[in-house]
C-alpha positions as CSV (number, residue, x, y, z in Angstrom):
1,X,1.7,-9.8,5.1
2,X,4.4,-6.8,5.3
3,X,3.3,-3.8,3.9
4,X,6.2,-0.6,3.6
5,X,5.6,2.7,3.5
6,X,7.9,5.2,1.9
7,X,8.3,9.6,1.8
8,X,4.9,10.9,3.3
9,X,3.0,7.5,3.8
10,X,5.8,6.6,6.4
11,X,5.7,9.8,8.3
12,X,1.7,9.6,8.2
13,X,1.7,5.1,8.9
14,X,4.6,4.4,9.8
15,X,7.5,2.4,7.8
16,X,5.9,-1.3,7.9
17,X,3.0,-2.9,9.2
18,X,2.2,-5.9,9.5
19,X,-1.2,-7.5,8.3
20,X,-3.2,-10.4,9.2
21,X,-4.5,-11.6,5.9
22,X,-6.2,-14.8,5.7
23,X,-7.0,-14.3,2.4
24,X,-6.4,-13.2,-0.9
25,X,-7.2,-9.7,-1.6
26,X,-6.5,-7.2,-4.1
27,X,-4.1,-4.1,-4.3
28,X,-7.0,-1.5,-4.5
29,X,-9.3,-3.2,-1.7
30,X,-6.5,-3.4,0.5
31,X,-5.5,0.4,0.1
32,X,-9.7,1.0,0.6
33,X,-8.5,-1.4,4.0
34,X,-5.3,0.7,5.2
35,X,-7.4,4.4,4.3
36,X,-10.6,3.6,6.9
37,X,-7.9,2.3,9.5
38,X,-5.7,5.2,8.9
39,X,-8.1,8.0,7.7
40,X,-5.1,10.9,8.0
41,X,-3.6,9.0,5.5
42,X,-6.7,8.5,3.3
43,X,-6.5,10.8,0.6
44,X,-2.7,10.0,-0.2
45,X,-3.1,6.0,-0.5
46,X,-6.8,6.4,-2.7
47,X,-4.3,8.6,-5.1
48,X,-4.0,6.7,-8.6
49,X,-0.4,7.8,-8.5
50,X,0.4,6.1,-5.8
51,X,2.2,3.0,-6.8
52,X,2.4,-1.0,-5.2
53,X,5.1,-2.9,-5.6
54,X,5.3,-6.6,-5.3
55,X,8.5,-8.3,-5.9
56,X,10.4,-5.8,-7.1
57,X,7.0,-5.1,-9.4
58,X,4.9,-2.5,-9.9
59,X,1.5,-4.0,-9.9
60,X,-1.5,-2.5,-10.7
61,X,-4.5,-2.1,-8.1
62,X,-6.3,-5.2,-9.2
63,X,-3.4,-7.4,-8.6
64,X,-4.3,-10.3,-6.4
65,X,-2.1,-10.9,-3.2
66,X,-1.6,-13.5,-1.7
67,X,-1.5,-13.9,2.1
68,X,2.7,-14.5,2.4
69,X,3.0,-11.8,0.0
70,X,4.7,-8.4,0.9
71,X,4.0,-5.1,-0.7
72,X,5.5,-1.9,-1.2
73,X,3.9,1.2,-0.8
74,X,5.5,4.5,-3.0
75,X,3.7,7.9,-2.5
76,X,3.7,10.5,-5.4
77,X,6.8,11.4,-6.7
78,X,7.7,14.5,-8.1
79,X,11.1,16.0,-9.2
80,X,12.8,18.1,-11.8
């Protein structure tokens, strides 16, 4: 599985990672995953704002992926 980072979660992960999932597993225990590997990045993935996106999709955090699946990661946005 693919997982892309964009704005702060890219400077702070890096842009893509790739993840050995054998399983299925959903959005919100795979951001619980990727915050006790990367714990500097912690507080900005447990964020409700922070958004997944699967195919072109935002999902929501109990959205189930599959193993081949890829998933976007998109950090708070703010703007005016």
């Amino acid at each position: 599985m693919k997982i892309r980072f964009y704005g702060r979660l890219s400077e702070l992960i890096g842009r893509e990672i790739d993840l050995d999932a054998a399983e299925s597993i959903s959005v919100g225990d795979l951001f619980q995953r990727l915050a006790q590997a990367h714990a500097d990045a912690a507080s900005a993935l447990l964020n409700p704002r922070v958004r997944a996106v699967v195919a072109d999709e935002i999902v929501p955090r109990d959205f189930i992926l599959d193993p081949g699946e890829d998933l976007e990661i998109l950090p708070i946005v703010s703007g005016g």
